[in-house]
SENU-151462 format. One record per residue (C-alpha): residue number from 1; x, y, z. Coordinates in nm, 2 decimals, always signed. Layout:
! residues N
pos / x / y / z
NUM / X / Y / Z
...
This chain:
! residues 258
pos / x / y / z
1 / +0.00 / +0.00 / +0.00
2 / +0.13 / +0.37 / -0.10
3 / +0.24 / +0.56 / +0.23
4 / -0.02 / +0.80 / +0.35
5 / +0.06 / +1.17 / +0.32
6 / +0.26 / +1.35 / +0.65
7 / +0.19 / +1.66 / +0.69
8 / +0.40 / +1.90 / +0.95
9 / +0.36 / +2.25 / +1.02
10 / +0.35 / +2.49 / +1.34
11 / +0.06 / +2.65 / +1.47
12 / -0.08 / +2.91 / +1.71
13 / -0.30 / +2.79 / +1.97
14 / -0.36 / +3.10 / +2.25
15 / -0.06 / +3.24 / +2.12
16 / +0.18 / +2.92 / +2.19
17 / +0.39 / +2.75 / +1.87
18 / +0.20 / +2.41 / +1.85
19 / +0.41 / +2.15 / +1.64
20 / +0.14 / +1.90 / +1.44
21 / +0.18 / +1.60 / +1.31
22 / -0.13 / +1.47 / +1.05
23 / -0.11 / +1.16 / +0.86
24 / -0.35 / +0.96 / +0.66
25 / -0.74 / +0.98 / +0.56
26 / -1.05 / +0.89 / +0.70
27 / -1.20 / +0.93 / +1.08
28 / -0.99 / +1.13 / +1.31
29 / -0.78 / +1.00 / +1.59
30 / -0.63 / +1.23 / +1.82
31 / -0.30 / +1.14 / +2.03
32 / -0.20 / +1.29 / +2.31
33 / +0.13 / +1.17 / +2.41
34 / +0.31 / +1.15 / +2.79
35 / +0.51 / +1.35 / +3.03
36 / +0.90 / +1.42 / +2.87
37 / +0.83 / +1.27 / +2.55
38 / +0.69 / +1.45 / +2.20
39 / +0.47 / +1.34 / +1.89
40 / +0.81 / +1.14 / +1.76
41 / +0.72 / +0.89 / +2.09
42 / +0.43 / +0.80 / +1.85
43 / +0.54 / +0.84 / +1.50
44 / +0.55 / +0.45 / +1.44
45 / +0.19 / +0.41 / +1.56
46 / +0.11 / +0.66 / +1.33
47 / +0.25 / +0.56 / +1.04
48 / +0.07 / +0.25 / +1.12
49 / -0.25 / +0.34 / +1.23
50 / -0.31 / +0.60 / +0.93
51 / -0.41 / +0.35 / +0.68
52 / -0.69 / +0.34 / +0.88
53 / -0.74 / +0.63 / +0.98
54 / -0.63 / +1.03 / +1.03
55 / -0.39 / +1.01 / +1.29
56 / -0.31 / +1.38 / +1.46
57 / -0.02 / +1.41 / +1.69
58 / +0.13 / +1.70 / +1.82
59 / +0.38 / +1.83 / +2.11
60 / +0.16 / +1.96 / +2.40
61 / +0.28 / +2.30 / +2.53
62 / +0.65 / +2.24 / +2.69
63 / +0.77 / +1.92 / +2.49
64 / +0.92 / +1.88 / +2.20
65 / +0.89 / +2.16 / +1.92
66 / +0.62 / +2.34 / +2.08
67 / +0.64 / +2.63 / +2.32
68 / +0.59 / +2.62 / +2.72
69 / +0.31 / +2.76 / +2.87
70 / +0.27 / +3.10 / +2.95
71 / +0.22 / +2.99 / +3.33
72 / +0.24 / +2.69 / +3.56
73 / -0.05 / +2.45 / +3.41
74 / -0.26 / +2.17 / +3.55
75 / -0.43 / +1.90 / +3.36
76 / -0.74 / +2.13 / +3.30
77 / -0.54 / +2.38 / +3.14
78 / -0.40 / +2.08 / +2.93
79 / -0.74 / +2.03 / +2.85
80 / -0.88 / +2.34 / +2.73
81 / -0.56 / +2.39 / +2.54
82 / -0.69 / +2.09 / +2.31
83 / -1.03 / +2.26 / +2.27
84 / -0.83 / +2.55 / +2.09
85 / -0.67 / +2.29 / +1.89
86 / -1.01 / +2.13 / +1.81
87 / -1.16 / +2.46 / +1.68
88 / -0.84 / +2.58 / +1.50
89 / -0.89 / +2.22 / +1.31
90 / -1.23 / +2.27 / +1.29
91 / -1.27 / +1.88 / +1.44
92 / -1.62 / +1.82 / +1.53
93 / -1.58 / +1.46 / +1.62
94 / -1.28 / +1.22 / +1.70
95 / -1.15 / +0.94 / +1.89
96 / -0.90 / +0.99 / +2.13
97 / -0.59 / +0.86 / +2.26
98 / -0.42 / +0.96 / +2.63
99 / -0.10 / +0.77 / +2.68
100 / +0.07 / +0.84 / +3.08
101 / +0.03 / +1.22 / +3.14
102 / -0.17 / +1.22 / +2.83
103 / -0.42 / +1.00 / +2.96
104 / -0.50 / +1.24 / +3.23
105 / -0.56 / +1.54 / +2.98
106 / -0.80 / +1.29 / +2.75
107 / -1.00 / +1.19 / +3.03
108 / -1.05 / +1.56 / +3.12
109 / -1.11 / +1.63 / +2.79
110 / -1.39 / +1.37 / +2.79
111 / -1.55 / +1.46 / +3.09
112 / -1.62 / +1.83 / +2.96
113 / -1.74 / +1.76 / +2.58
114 / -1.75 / +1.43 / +2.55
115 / -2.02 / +1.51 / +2.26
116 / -1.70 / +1.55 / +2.09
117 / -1.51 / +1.24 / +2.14
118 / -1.69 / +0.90 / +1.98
119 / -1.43 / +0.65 / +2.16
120 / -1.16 / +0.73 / +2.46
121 / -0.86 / +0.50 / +2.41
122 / -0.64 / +0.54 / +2.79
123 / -0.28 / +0.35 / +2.74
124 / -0.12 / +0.33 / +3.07
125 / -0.28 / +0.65 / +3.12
126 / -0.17 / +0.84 / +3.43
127 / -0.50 / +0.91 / +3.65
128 / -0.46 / +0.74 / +3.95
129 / -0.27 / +0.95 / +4.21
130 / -0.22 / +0.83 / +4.56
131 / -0.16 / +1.08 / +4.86
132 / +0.15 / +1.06 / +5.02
133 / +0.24 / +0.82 / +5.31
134 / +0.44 / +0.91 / +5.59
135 / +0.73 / +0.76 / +5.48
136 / +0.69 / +0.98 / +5.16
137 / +0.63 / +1.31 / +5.32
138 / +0.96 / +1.30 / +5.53
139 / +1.13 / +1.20 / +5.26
140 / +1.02 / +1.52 / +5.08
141 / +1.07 / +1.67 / +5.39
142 / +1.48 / +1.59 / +5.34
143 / +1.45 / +1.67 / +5.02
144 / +1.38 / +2.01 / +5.07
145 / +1.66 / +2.01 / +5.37
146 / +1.90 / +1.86 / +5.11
147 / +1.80 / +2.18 / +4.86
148 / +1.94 / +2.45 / +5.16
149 / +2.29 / +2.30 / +5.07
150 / +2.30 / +2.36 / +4.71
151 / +2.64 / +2.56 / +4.72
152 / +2.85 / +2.29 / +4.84
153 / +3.09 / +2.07 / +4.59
154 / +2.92 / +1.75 / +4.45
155 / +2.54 / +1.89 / +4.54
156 / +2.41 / +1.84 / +4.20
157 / +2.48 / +1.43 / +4.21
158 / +2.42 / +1.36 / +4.54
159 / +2.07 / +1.53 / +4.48
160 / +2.02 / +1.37 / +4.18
161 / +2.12 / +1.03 / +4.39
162 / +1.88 / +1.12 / +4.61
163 / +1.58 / +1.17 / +4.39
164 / +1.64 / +0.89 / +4.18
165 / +1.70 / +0.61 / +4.43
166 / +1.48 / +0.74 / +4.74
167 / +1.21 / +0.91 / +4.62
168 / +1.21 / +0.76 / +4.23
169 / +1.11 / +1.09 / +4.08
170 / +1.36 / +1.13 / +3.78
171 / +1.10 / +1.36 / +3.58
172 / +1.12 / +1.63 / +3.86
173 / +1.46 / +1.66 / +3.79
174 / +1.50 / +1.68 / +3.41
175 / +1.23 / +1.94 / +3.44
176 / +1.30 / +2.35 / +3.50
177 / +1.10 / +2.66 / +3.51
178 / +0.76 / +2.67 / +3.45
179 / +0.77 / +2.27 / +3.36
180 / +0.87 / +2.20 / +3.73
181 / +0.61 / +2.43 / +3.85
182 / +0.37 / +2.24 / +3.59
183 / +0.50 / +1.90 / +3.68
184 / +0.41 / +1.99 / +4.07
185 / +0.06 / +2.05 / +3.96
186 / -0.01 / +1.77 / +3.74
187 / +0.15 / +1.47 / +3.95
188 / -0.04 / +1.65 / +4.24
189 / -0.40 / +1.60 / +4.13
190 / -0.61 / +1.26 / +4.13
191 / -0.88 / +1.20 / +3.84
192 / -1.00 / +0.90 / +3.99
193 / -1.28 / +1.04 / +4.11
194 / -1.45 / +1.14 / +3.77
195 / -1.39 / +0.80 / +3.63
196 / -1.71 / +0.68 / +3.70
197 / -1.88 / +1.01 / +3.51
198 / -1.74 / +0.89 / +3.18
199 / -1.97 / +0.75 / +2.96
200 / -1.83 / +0.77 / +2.63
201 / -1.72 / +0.35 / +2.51
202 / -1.37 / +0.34 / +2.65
203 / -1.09 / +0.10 / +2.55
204 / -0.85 / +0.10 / +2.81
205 / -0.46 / -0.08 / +2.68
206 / -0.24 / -0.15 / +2.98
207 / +0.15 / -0.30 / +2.97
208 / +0.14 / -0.60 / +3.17
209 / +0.50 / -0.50 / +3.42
210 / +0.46 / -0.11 / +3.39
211 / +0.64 / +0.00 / +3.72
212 / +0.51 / +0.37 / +3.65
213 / +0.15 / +0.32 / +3.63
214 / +0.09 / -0.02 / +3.77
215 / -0.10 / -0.27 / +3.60
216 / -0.38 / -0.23 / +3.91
217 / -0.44 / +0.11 / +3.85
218 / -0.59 / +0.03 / +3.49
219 / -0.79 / -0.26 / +3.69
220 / -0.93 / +0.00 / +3.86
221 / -1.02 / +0.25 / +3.61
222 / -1.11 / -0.02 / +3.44
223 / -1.40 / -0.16 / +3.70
224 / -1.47 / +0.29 / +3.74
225 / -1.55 / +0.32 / +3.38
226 / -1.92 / +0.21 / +3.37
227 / -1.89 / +0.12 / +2.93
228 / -1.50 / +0.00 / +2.97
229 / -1.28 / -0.28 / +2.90
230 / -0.91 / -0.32 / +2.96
231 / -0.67 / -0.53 / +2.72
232 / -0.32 / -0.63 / +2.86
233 / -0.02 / -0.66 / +2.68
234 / +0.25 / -0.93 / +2.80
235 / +0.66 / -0.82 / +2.89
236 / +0.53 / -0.48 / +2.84
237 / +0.64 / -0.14 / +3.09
238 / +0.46 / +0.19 / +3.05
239 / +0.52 / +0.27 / +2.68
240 / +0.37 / +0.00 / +2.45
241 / +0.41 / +0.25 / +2.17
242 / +0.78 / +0.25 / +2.16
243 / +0.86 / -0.15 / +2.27
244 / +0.53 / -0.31 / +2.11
245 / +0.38 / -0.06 / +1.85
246 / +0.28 / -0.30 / +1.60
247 / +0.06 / -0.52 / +1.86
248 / -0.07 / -0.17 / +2.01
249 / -0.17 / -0.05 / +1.67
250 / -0.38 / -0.41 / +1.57
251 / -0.52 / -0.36 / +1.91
252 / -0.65 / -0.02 / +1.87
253 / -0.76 / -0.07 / +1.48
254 / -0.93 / -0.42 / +1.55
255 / -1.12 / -0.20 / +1.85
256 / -1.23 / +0.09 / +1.71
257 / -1.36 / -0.11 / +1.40
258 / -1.61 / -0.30 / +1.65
């Protein structure tokens, strides 16, 4: 079969660059990727999935070609960000895709127009956020002590140490600016609660040994989401698109054609 079409091009969105990706004909899927990555995380899904169908990705406001926000964000601003996007586009109707952090802004996105969306595809989808333990909040507690001795030699890796090994947050760190501020915000907030108030059909495509989003969370969104139904994928972690994208493309075609 010929290759479909790609089509790139920046855009303004409320004033903010927004790099697009479009490729093939036919319904719209939308594509909202996760935290630290860019529309290239999905580029082989795309080119995949847009024999079937017309497959928009794009680089939400702070990652990859596209400019930060103006302002510290949280998934709601996320969210009515991609309604901007909708009416510059002029989409009407669409299915879409939330992978991690991405997940999060899709299910938002569905919970205020879901008129708009026919189908809400969540992959590993980053919605379930758990308050802090104890343990947790001390440990934050030292992290900020640890910050008050930023001017001595060697600070910079034994913070880094720190993060990555005690408190397992390695995105905090690669992140600066407004994107830490944003970050903060995001990982702060739990959707969980609205699951139950979606009723669009939702597909929801987990990777069986994710150690970011554990398989149990999707379980649970899964048994929250009154028209949902959750498909594993074996010797998977959290991004199916980049170790399994053939499988995760089948499974999404063979779904939304149903």
């Amino acid at each position: 079969m010929q290759n479909e079409k790609l089509e790139e091009r920046i855009i303004n969105i409320n004033g903010l660059k927004t790099f697009i990706r479009i490729k093939g004909q036919g319904e719209t899927l939308l594509i909202l990727h996760g935290w630290g990555a860019s529309s290239r995380s999905w580029e082989e899904v795309q080119d995949l999935l847009s024999k079937n169908f017309r497959v928009i990705c794009l680089d939400l406001p702070g990652f990859g070609k596209s400019d930060p926000p103006p302002y510290a964000w949280d998934v709601e601003n996320y969210a009515q960000f991609i309604f901007a996007l909708l009416r510059e586009l002029k989409l009407k109707q669409f299915y879409l895709l939330g992978h991690s952090f991405g997940g999060a802004v899709a299910l938002k996105l569905a919970l205020i127009q879901p008129d708009k969306v026919k189908r809400l595809i969540l992959v590993n989808a980053a919605i379930v956020r758990k308050p802090k333990t104890i343990l947790k909040k001390i440990l934050s507690f030292f992290a900020g002590i640890i910050s008050l001795f930023n001017f001595l030699p060697g600070y910079q890796f034994f913070r880094g140490s720190f993060y990555r090994l005690v408190l397992r947050k390695t995105d905090y760190l690669k992140t600066a600016g407004v994107m830490r501020q944003t970050f903060t915000k995001v990982i702060s907030e739990n959707l969980q609660p609205y699951c139950s108030k979606i009723n669009i059909p939702t597909l929801i495509i987990w990777g069986e040994q994710d150690k970011i989003t554990p398989l149990k969370d999707g379980i649970l969104i899964n048994k929250l989401i009154p028209n949902s139904r959750i498909i594993t994928i074996k010797k998977t972690e959290h991004a199916p698109n980049l170790s399994h994208p053939e499988e995760l493309a089948r499974i999404i075609k063979e779904n939304l054609s149903k």
